[in-house]
C-alpha positions as CSV (number, residue, x, y, z in Angstrom):
1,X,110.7,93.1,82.3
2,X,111.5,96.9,81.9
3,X,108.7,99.7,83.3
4,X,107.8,101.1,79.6
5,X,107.3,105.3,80.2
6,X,106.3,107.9,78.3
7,X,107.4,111.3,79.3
8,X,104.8,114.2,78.2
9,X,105.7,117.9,79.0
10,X,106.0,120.3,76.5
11,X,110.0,122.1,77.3
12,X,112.1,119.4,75.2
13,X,114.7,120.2,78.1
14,X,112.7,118.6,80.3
15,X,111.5,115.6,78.4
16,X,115.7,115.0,77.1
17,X,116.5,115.3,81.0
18,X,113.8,112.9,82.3
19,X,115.1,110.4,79.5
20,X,118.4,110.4,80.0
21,X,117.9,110.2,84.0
22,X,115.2,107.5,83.6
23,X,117.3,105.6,81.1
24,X,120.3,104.8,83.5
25,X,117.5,103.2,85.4
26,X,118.4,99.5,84.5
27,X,114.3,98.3,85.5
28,X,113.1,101.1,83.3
29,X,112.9,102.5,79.1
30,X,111.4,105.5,77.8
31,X,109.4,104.9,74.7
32,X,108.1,108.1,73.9
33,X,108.4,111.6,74.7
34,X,104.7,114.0,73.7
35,X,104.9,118.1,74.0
36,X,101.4,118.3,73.9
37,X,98.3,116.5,75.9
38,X,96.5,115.4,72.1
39,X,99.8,113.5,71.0
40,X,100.0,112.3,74.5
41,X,96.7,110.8,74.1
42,X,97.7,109.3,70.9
43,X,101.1,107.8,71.4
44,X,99.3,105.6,74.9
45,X,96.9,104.4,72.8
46,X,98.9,103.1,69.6
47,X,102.1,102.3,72.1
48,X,100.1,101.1,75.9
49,X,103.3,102.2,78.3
50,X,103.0,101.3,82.0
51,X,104.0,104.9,82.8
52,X,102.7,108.6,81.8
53,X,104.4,110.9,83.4
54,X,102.7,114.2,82.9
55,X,102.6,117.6,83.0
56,X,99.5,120.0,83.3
57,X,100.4,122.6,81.7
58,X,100.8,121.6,77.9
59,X,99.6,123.4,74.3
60,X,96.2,121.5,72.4
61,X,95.1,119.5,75.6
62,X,96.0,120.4,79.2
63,X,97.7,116.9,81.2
64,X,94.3,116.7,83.4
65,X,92.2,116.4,80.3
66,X,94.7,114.2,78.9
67,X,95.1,111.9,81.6
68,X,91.3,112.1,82.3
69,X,91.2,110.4,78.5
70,X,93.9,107.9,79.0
71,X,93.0,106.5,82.4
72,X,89.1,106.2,81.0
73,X,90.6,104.3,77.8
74,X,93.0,102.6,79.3
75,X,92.8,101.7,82.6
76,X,96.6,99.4,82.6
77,X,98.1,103.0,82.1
78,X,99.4,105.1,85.0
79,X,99.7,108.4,85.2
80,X,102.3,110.0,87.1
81,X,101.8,114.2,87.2
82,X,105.2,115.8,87.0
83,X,103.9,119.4,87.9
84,X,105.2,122.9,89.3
85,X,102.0,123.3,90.5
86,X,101.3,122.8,94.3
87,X,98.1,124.7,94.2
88,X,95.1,122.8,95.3
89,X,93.0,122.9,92.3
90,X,95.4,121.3,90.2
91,X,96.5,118.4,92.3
92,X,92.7,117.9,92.7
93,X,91.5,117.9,89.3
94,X,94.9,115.8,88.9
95,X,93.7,113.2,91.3
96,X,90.0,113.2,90.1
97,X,91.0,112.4,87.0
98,X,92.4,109.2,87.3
99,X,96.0,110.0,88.2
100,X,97.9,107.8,90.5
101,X,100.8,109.7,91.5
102,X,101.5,113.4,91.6
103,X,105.1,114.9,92.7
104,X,106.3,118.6,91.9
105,X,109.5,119.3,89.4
106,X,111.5,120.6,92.6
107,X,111.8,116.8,93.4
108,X,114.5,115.1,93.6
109,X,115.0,112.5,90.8
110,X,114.9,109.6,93.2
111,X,111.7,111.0,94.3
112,X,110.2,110.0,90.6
113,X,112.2,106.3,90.6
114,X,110.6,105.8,93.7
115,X,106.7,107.2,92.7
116,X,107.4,104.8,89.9
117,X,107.8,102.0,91.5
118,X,105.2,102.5,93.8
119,X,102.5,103.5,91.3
120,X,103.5,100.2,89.6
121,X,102.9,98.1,92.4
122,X,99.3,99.3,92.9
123,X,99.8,102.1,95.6
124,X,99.2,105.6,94.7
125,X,102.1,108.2,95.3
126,X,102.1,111.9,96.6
127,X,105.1,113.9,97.5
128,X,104.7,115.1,100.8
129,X,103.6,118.6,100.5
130,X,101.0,117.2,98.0
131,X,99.7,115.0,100.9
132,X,99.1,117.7,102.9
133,X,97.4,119.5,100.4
134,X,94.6,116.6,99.5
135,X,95.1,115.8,103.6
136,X,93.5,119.6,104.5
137,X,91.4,119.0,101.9
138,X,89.8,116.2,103.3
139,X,89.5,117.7,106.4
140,X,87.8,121.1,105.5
141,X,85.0,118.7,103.9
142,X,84.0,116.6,106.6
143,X,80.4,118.0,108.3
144,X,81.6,120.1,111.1
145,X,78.7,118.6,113.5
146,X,78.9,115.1,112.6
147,X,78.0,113.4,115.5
148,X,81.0,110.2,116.3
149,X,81.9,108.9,120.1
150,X,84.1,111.3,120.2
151,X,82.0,114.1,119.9
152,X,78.7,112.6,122.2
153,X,80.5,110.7,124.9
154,X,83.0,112.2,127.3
155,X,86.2,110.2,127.6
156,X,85.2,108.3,130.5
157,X,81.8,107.1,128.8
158,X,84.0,106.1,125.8
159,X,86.1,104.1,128.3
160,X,83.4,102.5,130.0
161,X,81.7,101.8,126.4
162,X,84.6,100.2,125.1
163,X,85.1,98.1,128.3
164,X,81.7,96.4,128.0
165,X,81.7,95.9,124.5
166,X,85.3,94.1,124.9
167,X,83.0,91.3,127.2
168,X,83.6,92.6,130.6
169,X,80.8,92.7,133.5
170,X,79.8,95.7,134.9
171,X,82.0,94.5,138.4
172,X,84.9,94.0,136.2
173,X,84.9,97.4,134.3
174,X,83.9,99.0,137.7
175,X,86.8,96.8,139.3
176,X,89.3,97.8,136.2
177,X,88.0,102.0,136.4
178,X,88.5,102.1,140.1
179,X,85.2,103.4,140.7
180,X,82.1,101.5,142.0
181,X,79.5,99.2,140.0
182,X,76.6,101.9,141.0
183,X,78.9,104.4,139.3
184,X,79.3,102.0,136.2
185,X,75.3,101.6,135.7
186,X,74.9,105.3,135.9
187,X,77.8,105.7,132.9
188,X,76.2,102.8,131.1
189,X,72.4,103.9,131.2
190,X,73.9,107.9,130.2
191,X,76.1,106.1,127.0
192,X,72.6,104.2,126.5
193,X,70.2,107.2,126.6
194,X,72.9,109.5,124.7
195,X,73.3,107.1,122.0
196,X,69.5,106.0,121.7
197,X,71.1,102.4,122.0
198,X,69.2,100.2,124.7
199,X,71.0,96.7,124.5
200,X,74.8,95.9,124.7
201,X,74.7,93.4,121.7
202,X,73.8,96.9,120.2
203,X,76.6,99.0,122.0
204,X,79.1,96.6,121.2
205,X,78.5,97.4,117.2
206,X,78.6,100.8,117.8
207,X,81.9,100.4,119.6
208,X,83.3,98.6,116.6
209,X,81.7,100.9,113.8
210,X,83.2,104.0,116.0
211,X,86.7,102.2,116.1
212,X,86.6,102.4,119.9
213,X,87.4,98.6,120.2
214,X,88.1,95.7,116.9
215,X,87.3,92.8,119.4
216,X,90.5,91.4,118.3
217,X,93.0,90.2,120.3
């Protein structure tokens, strides 16, 4: 069964180009082609494609409003942005409103076969100077003092905390460390009093919720 795409962007260069490319694509058919984000809206509704692939910036209704109103309406429907924009705010807004795949028009065109398939089987797509973008992103909002292991233990406590909470005695870790069992109980009772965590049962979950160990083979 064919991928069924509609191709909104409002230069009918564009839209003729992205047909003709698409159609030689023997998985895929272009059903529609919108210049505008209001006929957009209308053609997904009366003609349910698998694929939107949309520009932002479009006469009547922008592609994030657009898409923002077809992904709430219609939730089988995937939109694909097809933008010149690599600026933060757009990919953003983009993203937040429902899209599932965002690649720039300097792509190559096997770049777009490729987002396609892979916003059809579930997985979201980014080209790779978009992932950066939502990547920093991501980054600059994380709380800057959040406390973590890797933050309140040294490296050696994380190693002698991961140790225990993998099953081993205090001998063994001191054994596997090189360092004596006195120095082991003097690393375990800092990790305790550092952590506010007074029972390995209870160290051991930290461990796992702090990635340090899975406890799986």
């Amino acid at each position: 069964m064919k991928t069924r795409i509609l191709i909104a962007d409002d230069h009918k260069i564009i839209r003729e180009g992205l047909r003709a490319l698409l159609e030689k694509q023997q998985d895929m058919e272009v059903v529609a082609e919108a210049q505008d984000g209001l006929t957009t809206v209308r053609m997904v509704s009366r003609l349910l494609p698998n694929i939107v692939i949309m520009d932002i910036g479009m006469p009547e209704m922008n592609g994030i409003d657009a898409t923002r109103k077809i992904t709430a309406d219609n939730r089988k429907v995937k939109v694909i942005a097809l933008s010149m924009h690599s600026d933060r705010r757009f990919v953003l807004e983009m993203l937040k409103a429902g899209a599932s795949g965002y690649l720039l028009k300097d792509s190559a065109f096997e770049e777009l076969v490729a987002a396609i398939h892979t916003v059809m089987a579930n997985q979201p797509y980014l080209s790779p100077r978009i992932t950066d973008v939502v990547v920093k992103e991501y980054l600059s909002s994380l709380p800057k003092n959040e406390q973590t292991a890797f933050t309140v233990l040294t490296s050696r406590e994380r190693e002698v905390l991961q140790l225990l909470a993998e099953g081993k005695t205090t001998k063994q870790t001191a054994s596997f460390l090189n360092v004596s069992v006195k120095t082991i109980e003097t690393h375990r009772q800092q990790i305790m009093e550092k952590l506010n965590i007074h029972s390995i049962a209870e160290l051991t979950k930290y461990a796992i919720r702090e990635g340090l160990t899975s406890l799986e083979g």
